[in-house]
C-alpha positions in Angstrom: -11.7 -37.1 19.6 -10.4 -34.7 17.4 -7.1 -34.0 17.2 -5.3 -30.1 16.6 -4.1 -29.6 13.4 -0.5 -29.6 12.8 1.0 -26.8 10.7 4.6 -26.8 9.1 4.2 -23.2 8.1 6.0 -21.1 10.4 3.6 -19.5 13.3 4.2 -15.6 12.4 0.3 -15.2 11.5 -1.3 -16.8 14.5 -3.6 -19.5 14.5 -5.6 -19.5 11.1 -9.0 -20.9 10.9 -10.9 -19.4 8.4 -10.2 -21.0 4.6 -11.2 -19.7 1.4 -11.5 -22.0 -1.4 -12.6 -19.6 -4.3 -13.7 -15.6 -4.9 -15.2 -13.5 -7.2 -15.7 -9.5 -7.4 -16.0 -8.4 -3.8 -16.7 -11.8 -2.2 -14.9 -14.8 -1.0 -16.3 -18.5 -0.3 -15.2 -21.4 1.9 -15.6 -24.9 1.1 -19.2 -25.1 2.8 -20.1 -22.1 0.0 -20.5 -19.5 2.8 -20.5 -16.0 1.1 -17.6 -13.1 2.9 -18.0 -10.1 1.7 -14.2 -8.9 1.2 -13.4 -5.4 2.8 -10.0 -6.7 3.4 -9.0 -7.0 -0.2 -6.0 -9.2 0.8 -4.9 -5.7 3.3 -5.8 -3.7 0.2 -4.0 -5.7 -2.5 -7.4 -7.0 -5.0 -7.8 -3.3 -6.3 -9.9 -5.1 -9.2 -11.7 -7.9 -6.8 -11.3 -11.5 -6.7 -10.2 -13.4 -10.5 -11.5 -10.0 -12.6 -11.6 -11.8 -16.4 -9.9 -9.6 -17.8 -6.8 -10.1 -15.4 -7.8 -13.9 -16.0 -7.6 -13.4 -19.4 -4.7 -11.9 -19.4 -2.8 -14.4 -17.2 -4.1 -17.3 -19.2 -2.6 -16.1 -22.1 1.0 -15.3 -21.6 1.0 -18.5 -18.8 0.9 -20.2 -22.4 4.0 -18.5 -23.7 6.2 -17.9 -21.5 6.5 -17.4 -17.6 10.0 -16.6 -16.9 13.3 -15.8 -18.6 15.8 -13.6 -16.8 16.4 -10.2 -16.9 19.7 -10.2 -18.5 17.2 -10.7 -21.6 14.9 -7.8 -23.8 10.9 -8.5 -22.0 8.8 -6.6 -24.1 5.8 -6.6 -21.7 8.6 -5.5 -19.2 9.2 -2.0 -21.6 5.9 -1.4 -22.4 4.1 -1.8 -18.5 7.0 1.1 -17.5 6.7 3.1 -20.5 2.3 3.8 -19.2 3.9 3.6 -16.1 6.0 6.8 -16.6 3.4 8.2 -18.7 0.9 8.1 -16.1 3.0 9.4 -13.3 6.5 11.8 -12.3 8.5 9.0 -13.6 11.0 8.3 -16.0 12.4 5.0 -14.9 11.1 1.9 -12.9 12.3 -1.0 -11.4 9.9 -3.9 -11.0 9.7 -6.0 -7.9 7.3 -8.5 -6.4 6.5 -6.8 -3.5 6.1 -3.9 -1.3 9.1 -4.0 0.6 11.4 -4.5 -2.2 10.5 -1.8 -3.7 11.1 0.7 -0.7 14.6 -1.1 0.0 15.1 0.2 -3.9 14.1 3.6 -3.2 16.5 4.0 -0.2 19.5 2.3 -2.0 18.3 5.5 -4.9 19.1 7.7 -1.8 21.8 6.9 -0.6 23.5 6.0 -4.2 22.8 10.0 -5.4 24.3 11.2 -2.4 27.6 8.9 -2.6 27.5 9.5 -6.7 27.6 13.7 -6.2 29.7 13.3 -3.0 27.6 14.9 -0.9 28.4 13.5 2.1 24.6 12.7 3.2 23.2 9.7 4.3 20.3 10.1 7.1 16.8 9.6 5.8 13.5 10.9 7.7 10.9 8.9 7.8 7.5 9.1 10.3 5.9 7.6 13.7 3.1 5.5 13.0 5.1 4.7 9.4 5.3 1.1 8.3 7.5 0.1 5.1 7.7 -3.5 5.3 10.0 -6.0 7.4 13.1 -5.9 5.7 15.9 -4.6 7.5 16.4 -1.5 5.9 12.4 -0.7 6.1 12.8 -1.9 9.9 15.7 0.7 10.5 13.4 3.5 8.6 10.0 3.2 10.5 11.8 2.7 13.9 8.5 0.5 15.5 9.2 -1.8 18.4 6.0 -3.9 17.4 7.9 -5.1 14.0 11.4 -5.0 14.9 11.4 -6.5 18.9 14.1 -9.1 19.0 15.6 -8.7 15.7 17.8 -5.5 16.8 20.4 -3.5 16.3 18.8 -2.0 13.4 21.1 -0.6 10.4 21.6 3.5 11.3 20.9 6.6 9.5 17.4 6.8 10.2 16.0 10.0 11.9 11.6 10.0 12.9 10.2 12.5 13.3 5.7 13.5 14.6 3.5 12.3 11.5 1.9 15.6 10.3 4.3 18.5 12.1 5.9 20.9 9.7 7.6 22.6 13.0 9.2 19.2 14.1 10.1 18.0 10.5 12.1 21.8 10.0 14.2 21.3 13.0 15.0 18.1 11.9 16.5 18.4 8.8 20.4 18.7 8.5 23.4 19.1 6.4 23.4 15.0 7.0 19.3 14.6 5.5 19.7 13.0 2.1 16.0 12.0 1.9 12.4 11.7 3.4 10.1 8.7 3.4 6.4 9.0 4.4 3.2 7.3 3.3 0.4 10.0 2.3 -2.1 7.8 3.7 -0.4 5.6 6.8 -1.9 2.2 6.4 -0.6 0.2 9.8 -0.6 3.2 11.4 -4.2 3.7 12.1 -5.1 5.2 8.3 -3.9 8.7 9.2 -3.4 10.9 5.8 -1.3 13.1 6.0 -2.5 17.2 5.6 -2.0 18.3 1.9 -0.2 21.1 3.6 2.5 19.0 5.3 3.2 17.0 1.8 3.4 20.6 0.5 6.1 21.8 2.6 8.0 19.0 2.5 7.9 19.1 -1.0 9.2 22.5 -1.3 11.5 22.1 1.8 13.5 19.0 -0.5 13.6 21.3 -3.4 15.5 24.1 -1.2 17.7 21.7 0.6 18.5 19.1 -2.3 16.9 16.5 -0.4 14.9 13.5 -2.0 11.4 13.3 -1.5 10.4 9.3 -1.7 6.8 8.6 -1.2 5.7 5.3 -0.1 2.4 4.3 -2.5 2.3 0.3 -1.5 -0.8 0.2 0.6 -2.2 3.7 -0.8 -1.6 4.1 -4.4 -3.0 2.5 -7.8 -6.4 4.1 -7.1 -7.2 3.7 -4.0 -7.6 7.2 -2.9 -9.9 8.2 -5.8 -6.7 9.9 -7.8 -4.1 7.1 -9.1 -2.0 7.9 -7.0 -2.3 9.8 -3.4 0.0 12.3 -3.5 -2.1 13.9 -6.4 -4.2 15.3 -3.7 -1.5 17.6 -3.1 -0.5 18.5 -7.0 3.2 17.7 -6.1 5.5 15.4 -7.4 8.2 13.0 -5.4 11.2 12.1 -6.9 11.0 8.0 -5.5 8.0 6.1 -5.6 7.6 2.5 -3.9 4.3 1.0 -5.2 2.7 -2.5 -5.0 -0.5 -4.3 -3.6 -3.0 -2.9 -6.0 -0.7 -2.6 -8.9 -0.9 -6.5 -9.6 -4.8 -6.8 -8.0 -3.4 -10.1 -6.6 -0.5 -11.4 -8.3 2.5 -10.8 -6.6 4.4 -7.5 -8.3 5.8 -4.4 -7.1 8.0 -1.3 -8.8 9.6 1.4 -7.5 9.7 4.6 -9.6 12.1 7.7 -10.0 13.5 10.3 -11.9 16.3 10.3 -14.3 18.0 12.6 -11.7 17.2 11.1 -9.0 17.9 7.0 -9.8 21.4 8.0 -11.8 23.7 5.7 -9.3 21.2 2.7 -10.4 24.2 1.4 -13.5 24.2 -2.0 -14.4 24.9 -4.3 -11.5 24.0 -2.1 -9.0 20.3 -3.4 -8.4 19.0 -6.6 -9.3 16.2 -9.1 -9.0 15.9 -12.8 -10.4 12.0 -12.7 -10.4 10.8 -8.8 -10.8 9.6 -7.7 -14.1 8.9 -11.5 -15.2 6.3 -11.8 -18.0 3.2 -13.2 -15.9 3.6 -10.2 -13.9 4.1 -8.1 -16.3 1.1 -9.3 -18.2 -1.4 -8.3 -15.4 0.1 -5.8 -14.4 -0.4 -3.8 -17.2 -4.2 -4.7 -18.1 -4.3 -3.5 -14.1 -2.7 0.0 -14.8 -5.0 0.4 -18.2 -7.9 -0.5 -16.2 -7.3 2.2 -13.0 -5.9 4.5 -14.8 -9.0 5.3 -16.9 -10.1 8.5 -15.7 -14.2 7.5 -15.4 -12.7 4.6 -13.7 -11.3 7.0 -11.1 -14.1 9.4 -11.3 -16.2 6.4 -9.9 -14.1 4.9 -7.0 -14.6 8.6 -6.0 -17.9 8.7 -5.9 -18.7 5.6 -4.3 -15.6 6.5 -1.8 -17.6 9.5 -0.7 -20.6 7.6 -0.5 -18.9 5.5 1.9 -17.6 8.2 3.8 -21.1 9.7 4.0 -22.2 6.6 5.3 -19.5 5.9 8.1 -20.0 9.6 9.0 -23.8 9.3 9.9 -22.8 5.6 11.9 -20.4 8.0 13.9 -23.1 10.3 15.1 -24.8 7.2 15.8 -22.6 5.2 18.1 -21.1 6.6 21.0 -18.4 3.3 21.0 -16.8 5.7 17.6 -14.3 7.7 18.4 -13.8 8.4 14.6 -14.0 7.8 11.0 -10.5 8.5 9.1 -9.3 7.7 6.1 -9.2 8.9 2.4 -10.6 7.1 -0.5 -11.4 3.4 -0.4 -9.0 3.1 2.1 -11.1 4.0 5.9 -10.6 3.2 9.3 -13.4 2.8 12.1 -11.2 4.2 15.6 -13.5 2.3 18.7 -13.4 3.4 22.2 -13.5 -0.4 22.6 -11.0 -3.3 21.5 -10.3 -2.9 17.5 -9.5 -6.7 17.4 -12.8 -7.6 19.2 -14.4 -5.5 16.8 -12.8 -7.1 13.9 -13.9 -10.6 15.2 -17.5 -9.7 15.6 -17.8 -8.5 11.9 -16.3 -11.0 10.7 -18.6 -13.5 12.2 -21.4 -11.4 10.2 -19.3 -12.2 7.4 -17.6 -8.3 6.6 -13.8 -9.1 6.0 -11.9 -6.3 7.8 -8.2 -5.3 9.0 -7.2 -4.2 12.2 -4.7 -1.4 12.2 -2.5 -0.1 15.0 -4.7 2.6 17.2 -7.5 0.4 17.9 -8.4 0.7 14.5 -10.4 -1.5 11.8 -9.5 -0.8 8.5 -12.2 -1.4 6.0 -10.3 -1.9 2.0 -12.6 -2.9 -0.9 -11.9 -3.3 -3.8 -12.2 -0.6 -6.3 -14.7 -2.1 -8.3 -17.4 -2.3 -4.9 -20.6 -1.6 -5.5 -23.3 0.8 -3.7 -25.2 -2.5 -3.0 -22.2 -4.3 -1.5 -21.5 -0.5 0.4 -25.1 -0.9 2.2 -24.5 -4.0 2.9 -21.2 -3.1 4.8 -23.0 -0.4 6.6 -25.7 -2.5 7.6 -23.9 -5.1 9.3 -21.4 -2.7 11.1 -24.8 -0.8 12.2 -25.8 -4.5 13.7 -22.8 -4.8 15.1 -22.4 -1.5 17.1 -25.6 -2.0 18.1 -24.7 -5.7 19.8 -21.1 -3.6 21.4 
């Protein structure tokens, strides 16, 4: 008789009982060699797919130097990943972290630190329903859902939400007290909703009248995955705060979050910190990552394909009466069901499609960025068999 495996990792991700022991490009393989194809990318995090050799490379090579020193020292990988970095985007100073939610707990410290440094006297920051910025107590207090926070209240205060996608809503919220607005362009967790070029628009010019700070979350959206390299490009504005991550390491574990010289001018020495961000592995990938996606045929490409995709989902809509709708942007697309998301998941899976269910009974579909039409068909082709089967 067999007996149930005993786990001394704590339960917060369920019972597990699928195990990968390698991966390469857009699949993952367990120990009996079964072939996954990976639409999951780690929730969007292997922009490049699985052990891309030039990331290997890379890695390899400074793991031989030197992996950690702290940042009280000169990293010269460290200067030279946010020097593209600013040259590539709105930025003109970064702060590197090793994950998501760091980085957006650095963006609202940004916040509130301009408003106490010009003695403004504002401290409330906007974010969105349907939002999700990590499970941190400050990104908690900001996207205000029950799901994540239940049984870990009070939350910290000086968070206002306001409807995802209303400029009426978001006008009459806005006070003498707003010192700043979070929102993803693209929610991730939140059923992959973007959000209307117009809305980012207004808001845009909206913070420019008001003297507000506009601080776009990029950590499930960004590095590429929307076709531009980075979503709010859509829009042809600029934030002031950027939180990135996921795809900016394809894997290894690195975050940043980006600003303005105006914006980031309470961040003096000692006021921020971190023991591990910015350390020379990560900095090492990182950068071969942003020269890699940042290439503009490399952009023209995910594009393409994304549209392809799109096409694709589109005609599987018409289709399937159990699709209520296709959403997304990029390579980042949702599949809304009329029936359970999470039994839907479970059924590709066992036809080996990696997937993520999101909140609004839907499946989130993430390749990487370096999928190819043959690997799209093959999606397609087992979600048609699928559908059919529901």
């Amino acid at each position: 008789m067999k007996t149930k495996f005993k786990s001394n990792v704590m339960p917060t991700y369920g019972e597990k009982t699928l195990e990968f022991v390698k991966g390469k490009g857009s699949y993952l393989y367990t120990k009996k060699n079964e072939k996954y194809l990976d639409f999951s990318s780690g929730i969007a995090v292997n922009s490049l797919g699985h052990c891309h050799p030039k990331l290997v490379k890379a890695l390899a090579e400074q793991s031989k130097k030197l992996w950690h020193v702290s940042n009280l020292y000169l990293i010269k990988k460290q200067e030279e990943f946010a020097k593209l970095l600013c040259k590539k985007t709105f930025a003109e100073k970064v702060f590197f972290t090793n994950s998501g939610t760091e980085s957006i707990e650095c963006g609202i410290k940004i916040i509130r630190g301009y408003h106490n440094y010009h003695k403004t006297g504002r401290s409330q920051i906007i974010s969105f329903d349907g939002a999700f910025h990590g499970r941190t107590f400050g990104a908690l207090s900001a996207q205000k859902n029950k799901k994540y926070s239940k049984g870990f209240e009070p939350l910290l205060p000086g968070f206002k939400q306001v409807e995802f996608n209303n400029i009426k809503k978001l006008k009459a919220a806005i006070d003498k007290k707003t010192a700043g607005i979070i929102i993803e362009p693209i929610q991730g967790e939140g059923g992959i909703k973007p959000a209307d070029l117009k809305f980012l628009k207004f808001m845009r010019n909206i913070c420019d009248q008001k003297g507000i700070l506009l601080f776009f979350d990029e950590v499930q959206c960004g590095f590429g995955r929307s076709g531009k390299l980075f979503s709010h490009e859509w829009a042809k504005i600029k934030p002031d705060i950027m939180a990135v991550a996921k795809g900016i390491g394809s894997g290894f574990p690195l975050g940043a979050c980006l600003s303005t010289n105006k914006s980031c001018i309470s961040m003096t020495k000692g006021s921020h910190g971190s023991t591990y961000g910015g350390n020379p592995l990560a900095m090492s990938v990182g950068l071969e990552v942003l020269k890699i996606i940042s290439n503009r045929n490399f952009l023209n490409r995910v594009d393409k394909i994304a549209r392809y995709f799109w096409k694709n989902l589109k005609e599987l809509e018409k289709q399937f009466s159990s699709i209520d709708q296709i959403r997304g942007a990029g390579l980042l697309l949702g599949i809304k069901t009329h029936t359970s998301n999470l039994e839907f998941s479970e059924k590709l899976k066992k036809y080996k499609l990696l997937n993520v269910p999101a909140s609004d009974n839907v499946v989130r579909l993430a390749p990487p960025l370096t999928v190819s039409y043959k690997e799209i068909d093959k999606s397609i082709l087992i979600i048609k068999k699928v559908l059919k089967e529901m």
